[in-house]
C-alpha positions as CSV (number, residue, x, y, z in Angstrom):
1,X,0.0,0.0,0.0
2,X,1.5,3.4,-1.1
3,X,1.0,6.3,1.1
4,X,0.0,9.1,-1.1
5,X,2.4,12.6,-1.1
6,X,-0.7,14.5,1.4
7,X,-0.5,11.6,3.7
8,X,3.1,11.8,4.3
9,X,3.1,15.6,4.4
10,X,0.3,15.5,7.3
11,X,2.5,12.3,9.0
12,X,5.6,15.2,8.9
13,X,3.4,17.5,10.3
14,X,1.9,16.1,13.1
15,X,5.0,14.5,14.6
16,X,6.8,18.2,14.1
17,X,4.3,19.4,16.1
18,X,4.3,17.1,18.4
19,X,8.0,17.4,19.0
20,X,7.8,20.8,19.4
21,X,5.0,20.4,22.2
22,X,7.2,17.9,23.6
23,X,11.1,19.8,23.3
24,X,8.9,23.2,24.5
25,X,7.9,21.3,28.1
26,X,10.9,19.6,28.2
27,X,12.6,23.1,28.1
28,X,10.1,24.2,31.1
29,X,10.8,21.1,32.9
30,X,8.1,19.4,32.3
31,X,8.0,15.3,31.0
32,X,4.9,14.8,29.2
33,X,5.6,11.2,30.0
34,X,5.3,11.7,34.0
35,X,2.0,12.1,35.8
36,X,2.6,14.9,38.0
37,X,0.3,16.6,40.8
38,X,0.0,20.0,40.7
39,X,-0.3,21.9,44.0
40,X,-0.2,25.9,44.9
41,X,1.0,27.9,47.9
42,X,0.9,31.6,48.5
43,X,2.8,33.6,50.4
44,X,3.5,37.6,51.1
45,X,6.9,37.5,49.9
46,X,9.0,34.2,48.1
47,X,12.2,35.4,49.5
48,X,14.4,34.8,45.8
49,X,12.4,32.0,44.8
50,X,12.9,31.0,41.2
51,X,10.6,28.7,39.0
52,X,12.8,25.4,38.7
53,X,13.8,25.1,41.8
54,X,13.6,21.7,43.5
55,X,10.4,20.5,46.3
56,X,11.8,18.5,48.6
57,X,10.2,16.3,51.3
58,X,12.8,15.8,54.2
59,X,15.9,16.9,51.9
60,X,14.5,14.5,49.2
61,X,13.9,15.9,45.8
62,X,10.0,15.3,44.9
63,X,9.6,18.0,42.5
64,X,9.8,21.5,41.3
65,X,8.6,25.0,41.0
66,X,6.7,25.2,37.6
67,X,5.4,29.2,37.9
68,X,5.4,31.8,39.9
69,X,2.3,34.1,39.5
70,X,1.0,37.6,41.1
71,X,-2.5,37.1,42.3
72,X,-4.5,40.2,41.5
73,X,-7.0,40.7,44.4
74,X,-4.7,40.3,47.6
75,X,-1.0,40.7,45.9
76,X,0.6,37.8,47.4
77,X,2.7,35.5,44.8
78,X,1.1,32.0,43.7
79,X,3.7,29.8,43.6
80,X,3.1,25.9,41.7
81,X,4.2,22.8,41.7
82,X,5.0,20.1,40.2
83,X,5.1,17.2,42.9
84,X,6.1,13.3,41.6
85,X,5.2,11.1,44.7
86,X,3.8,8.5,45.9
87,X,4.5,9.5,49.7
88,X,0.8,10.7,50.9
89,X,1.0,14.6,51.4
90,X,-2.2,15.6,53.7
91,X,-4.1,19.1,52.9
92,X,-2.7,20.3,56.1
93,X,1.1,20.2,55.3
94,X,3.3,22.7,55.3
95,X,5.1,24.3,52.2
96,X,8.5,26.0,53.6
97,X,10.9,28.5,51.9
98,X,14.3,28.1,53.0
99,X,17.9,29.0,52.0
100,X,19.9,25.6,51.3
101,X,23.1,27.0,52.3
102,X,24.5,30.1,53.1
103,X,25.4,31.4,49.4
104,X,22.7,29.0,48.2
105,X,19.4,30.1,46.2
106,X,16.1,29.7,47.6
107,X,14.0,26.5,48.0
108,X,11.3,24.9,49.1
109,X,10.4,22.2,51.6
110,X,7.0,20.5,51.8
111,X,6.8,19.5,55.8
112,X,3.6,16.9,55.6
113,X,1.1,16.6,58.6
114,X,1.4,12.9,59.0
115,X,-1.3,13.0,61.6
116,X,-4.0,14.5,59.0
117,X,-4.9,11.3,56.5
118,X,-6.7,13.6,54.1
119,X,-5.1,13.4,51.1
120,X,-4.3,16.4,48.6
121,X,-5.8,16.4,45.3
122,X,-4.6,18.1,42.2
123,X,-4.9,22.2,42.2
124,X,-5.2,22.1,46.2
125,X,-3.3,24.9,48.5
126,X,-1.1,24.3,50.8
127,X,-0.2,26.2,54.0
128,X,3.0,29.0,53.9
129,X,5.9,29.1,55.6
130,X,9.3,31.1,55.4
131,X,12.1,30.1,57.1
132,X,14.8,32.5,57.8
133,X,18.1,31.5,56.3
134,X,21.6,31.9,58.0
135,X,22.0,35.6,56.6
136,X,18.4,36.7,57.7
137,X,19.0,34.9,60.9
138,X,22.2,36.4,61.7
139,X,21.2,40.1,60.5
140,X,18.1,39.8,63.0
141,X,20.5,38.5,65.9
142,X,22.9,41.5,64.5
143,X,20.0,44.1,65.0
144,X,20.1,44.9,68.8
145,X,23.8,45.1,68.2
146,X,23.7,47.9,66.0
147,X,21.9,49.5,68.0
148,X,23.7,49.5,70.8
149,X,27.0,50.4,68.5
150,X,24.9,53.2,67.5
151,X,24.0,54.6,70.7
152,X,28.1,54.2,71.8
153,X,29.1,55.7,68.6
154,X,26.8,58.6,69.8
155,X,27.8,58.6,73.3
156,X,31.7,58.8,71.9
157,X,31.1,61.3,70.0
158,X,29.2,63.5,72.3
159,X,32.6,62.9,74.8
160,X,34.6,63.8,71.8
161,X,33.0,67.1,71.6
162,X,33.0,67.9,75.5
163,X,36.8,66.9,75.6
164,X,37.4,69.8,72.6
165,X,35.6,72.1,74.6
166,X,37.7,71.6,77.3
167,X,41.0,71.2,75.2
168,X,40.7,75.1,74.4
169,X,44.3,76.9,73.4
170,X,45.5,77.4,76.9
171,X,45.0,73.8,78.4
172,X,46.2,72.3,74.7
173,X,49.8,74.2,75.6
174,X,49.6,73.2,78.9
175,X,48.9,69.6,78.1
176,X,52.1,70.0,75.5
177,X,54.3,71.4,78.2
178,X,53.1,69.0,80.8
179,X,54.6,66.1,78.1
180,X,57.5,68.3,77.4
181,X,58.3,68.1,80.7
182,X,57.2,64.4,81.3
183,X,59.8,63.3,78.3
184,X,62.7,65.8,80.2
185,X,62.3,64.2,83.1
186,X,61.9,60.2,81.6
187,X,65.2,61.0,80.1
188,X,67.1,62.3,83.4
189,X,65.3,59.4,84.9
190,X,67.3,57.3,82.2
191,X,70.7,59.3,82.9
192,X,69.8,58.5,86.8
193,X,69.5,54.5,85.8
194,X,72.8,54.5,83.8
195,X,74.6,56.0,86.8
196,X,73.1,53.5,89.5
197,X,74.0,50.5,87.1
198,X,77.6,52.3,87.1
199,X,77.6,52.4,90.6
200,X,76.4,48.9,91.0
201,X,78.7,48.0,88.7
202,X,81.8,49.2,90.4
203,X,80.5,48.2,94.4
204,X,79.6,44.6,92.9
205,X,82.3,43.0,94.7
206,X,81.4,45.1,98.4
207,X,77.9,44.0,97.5
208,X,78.7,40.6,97.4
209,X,80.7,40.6,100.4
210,X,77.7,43.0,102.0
211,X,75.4,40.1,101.3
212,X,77.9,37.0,102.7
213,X,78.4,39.7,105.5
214,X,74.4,39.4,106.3
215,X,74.4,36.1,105.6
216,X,77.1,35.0,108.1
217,X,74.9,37.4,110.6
218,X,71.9,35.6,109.4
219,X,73.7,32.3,110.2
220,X,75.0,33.0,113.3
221,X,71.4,34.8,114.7
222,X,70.1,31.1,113.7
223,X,72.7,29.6,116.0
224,X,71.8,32.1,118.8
225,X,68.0,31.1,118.7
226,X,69.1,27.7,118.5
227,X,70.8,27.8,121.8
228,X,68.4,30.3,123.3
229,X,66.0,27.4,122.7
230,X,68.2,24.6,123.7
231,X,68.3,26.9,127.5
232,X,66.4,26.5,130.6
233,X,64.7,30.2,130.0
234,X,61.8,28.6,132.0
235,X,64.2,27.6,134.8
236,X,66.2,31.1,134.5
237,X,62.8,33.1,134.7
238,X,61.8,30.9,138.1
239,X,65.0,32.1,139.4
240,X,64.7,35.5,138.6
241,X,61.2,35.5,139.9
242,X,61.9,33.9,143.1
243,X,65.0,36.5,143.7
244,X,62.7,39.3,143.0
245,X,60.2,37.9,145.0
246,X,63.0,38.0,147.6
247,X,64.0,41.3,147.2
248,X,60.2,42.3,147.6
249,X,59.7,40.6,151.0
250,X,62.9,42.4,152.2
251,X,61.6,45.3,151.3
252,X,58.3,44.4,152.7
253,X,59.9,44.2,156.1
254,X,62.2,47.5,155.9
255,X,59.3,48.8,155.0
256,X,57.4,47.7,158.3
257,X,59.9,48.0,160.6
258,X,61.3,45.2,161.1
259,X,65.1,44.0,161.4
260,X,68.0,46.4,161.7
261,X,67.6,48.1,158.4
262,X,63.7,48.0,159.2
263,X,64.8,49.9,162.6
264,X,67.0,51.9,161.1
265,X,64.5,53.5,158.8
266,X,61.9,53.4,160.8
267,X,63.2,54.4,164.2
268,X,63.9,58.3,163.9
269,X,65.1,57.9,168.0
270,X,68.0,55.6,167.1
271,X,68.8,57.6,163.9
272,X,69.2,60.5,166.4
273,X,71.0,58.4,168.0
274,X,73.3,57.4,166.0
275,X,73.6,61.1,164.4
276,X,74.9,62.2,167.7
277,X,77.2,59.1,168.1
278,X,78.6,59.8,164.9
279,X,79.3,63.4,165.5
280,X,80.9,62.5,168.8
281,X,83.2,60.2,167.6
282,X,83.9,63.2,164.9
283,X,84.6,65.5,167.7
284,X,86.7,63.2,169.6
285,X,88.8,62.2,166.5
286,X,89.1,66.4,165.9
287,X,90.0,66.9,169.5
288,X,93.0,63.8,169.7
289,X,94.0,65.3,166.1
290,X,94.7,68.8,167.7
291,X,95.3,67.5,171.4
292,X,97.3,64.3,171.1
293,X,99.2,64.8,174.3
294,X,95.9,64.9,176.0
295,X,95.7,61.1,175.7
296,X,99.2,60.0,175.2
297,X,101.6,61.9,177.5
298,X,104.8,61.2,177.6
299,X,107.5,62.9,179.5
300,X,111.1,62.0,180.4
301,X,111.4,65.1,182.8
302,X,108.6,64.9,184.8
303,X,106.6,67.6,183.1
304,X,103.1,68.6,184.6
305,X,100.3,67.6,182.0
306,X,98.0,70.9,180.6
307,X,94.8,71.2,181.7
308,X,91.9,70.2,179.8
309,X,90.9,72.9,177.0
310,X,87.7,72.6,175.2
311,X,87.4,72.6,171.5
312,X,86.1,75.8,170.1
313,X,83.6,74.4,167.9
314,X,82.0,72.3,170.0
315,X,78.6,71.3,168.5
316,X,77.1,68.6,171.1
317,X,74.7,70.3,173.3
């Protein structure tokens, strides 16, 4: 059987077109030869995300973004997809936008509800969600931050302006004469510490014998508390106690009156007493001093003896 010239014309035709239909969903990522579900989601804002971009289910890939579309009445963006599953997605899962890495583009993550057992048909909604990525997390943790940066970039500033009012001419020279001075005397201070290690220098060897000096004294004060501690201090202290104690009872009894020193000092009669003995004895001593023939008389003629004179400064009454 011959096919006429029309016949295979219309046969060129047909499968042309149907290529094209085929290479112009291929190109949109869609396989004519793959029963897909279509499901939508609408959110305020898609955060970046681009039609193509993978549905996952729990990091698995179980789809992709086929359109993104403005609704009309309320503004918000209508995204679809294209889900290949068999894994049961319930009406009340969640469709998520996240960031898959820090750099990464935007993409979204269906979270299913595996408690709800009603199953989504094709063309149902599902409930929004955005995530915020690393970036968007970061820049909200970053935001008190900056504020408080901006509040002590304001509060430095404001002590940067008092500190130039004060800083006026006069106390700008004296603050440069007051470091004038500060680097004049920094570099006697360095003379001063030259001429000490000098002087250390040259006394290193009396400074060495200083310090065996003090260490022999150190050594030989060790040795002296050694044999303070070796001695009967208790013993010594006992004794000096009980002589003192001693000494107190004789004083004890002087002071009553009792014994010869206790007479002595007590009785003003016999201290008379022996005043007037005493000055006797002085008299008679004066008396055989200027009168010695008086009581030793001596004469190898026969002499009379003198008759008694009385001293002229006779004191005893």
């Amino acid at each position: 059987m011959k096919l006429s010239r029309e016949i295979k014309t219309a046969i060129l035709v047909i499968a042309a077109i149907l290529l094209f239909i085929w290479g112009y969903s291929f190109l949109k990522g869609r396989d004519l030869f793959t029963n897909y579900k279509t499901l939508y989601v609408e959110y305020k804002n898609v955060e970046g995300l681009a039609v193509s971009a993978p549905v996952t289910i729990n990091g698995l890939v179980v789809g992709k973004i086929n359109g993104l579309k403005i609704n009309n009445q309320s503004g918000n963006v209508i995204v679809e997809m294209q889900i290949n599953t068999d894994f049961p997605i319930s009406k009340s899962s969640i469709a998520e936008i996240y960031a898959s890495s820090l750099i990464g583009s935007q993409q979204l993550s269906i979270i299913p509800n595996l408690k709800d057992k009603n199953i989504v048909n094709d063309g149902d909604f599902l409930q929004p969600s955005n995530k915020l990525g690393l970036t968007d997390e970061l820049g909200k943790q970053l935001e008190p931050l900056k504020d408080k940066i901006e509040k002590l970039l304001d509060n430095a500033n404001t002590m940067l302006e008092g500190v130039n009012q004060i800083l006026d001419a006069k106390s700008k020279e004296n603050l440069r004469n007051t470091l004038a001075t500060l680097d004049q005397t920094m570099s006697e201070f360095h003379v001063a510490s030259q001429q000490l290690n000098s002087i250390l220098s040259d006394n290193k060897s009396k400074i060495g014998n200083a310090v065996t000096n003090l260490d022999k004294t150190v050594t030989n004060f060790n040795k002296i508390s050694t044999d303070l501690d070796k001695a009967n201090i208790g013993g010594l202290v006992q004794n000096l106690q009980k002589t003192l104690d001693n000494v107190n009872g004789i004083m004890g009894s002087i002071d009553s009156g009792k014994g010869t020193m206790g007479k002595l000092v007590k009785d003003e009669a016999l201290y008379t007493n022996l005043a007037k003995t005493s000055k006797e004895l002085e008299l008679l001593l004066q008396d055989l001093r200027l009168n010695p023939t008086r009581y030793v008389n001596v004469s190898l003629f026969g002499k009379k003896n003198k008759p008694y004179v009385a001293p002229t400064n006779d004191t005893i009454k």
